[in-house]
C-alpha positions in Angstrom: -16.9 105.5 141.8 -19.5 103.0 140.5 -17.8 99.9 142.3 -17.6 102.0 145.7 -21.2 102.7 145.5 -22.0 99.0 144.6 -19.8 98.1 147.7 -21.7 100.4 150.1 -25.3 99.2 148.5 -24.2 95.1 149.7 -23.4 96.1 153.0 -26.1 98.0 153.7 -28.6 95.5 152.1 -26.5 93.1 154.7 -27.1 94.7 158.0 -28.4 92.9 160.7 -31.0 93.0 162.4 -30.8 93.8 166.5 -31.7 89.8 167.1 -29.5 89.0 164.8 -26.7 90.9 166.6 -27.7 89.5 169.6 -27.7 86.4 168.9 -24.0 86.5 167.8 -23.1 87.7 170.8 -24.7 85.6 172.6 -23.1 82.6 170.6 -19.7 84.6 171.2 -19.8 85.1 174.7 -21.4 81.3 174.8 -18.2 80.0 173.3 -16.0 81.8 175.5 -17.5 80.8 178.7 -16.7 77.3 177.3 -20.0 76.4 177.7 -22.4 74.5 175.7 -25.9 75.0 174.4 -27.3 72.7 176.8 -25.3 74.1 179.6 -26.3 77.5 178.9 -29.8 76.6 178.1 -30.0 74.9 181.7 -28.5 78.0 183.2 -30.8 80.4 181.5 -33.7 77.8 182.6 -34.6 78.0 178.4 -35.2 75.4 175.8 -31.3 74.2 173.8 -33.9 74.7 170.7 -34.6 78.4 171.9 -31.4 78.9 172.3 -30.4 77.7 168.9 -32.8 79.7 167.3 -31.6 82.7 169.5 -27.9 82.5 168.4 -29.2 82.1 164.9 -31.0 85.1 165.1 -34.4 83.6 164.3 -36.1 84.3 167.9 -35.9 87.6 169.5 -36.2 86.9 173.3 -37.8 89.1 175.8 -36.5 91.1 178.1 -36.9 88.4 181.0 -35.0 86.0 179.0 -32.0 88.2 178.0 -31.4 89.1 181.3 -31.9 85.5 182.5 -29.1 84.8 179.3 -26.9 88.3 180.7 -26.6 85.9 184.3 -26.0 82.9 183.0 -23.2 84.0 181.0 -21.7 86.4 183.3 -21.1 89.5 181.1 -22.4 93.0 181.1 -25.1 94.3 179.2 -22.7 96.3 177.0 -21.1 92.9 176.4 -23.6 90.9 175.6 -25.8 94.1 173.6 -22.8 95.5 171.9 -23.2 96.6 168.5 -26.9 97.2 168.9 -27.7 101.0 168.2 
């Protein structure tokens, strides 16, 4: 019982952050698009470091900018938010 316990304390001291989540997707849907940083970046009209820093989950972008990331990459919000709660 004391390792299951143990087990549940790591992943819950793990759990990432909204950005964080949303910059995995991000890097996810990136990837199968077959795009590249740049590309997207261009797309997005954003900086390749933003976006670098997005996908990392450094940089929480607004509102304008995740949209403008949503068009460029051609998903859904569901898509590109899932796994946010």
């Amino acid at each position: 019982m004391a390792f299951k316990s143990l087990v549940l304390g790591i992943i819950w001291r793990v759990r990432l952050s909204p950005h964080q989540i949303l910059g995995r997707n991000v890097g996810r849907l990136r990837n199968q698009a077959a795009l590249t940083q740049e590309q997207l970046a261009e797309k997005a009209d954003i900086s390749r470091g933003f976006l670098q820093e997005i996908e990392k989950g450094g940089k929480n972008p607004s509102m304008n900018v995740t949209a403008r990331l949503r068009r460029a990459l051609r998903c859904t919000w569901v898509e590109l938010l899932q796994g946010i709660d």
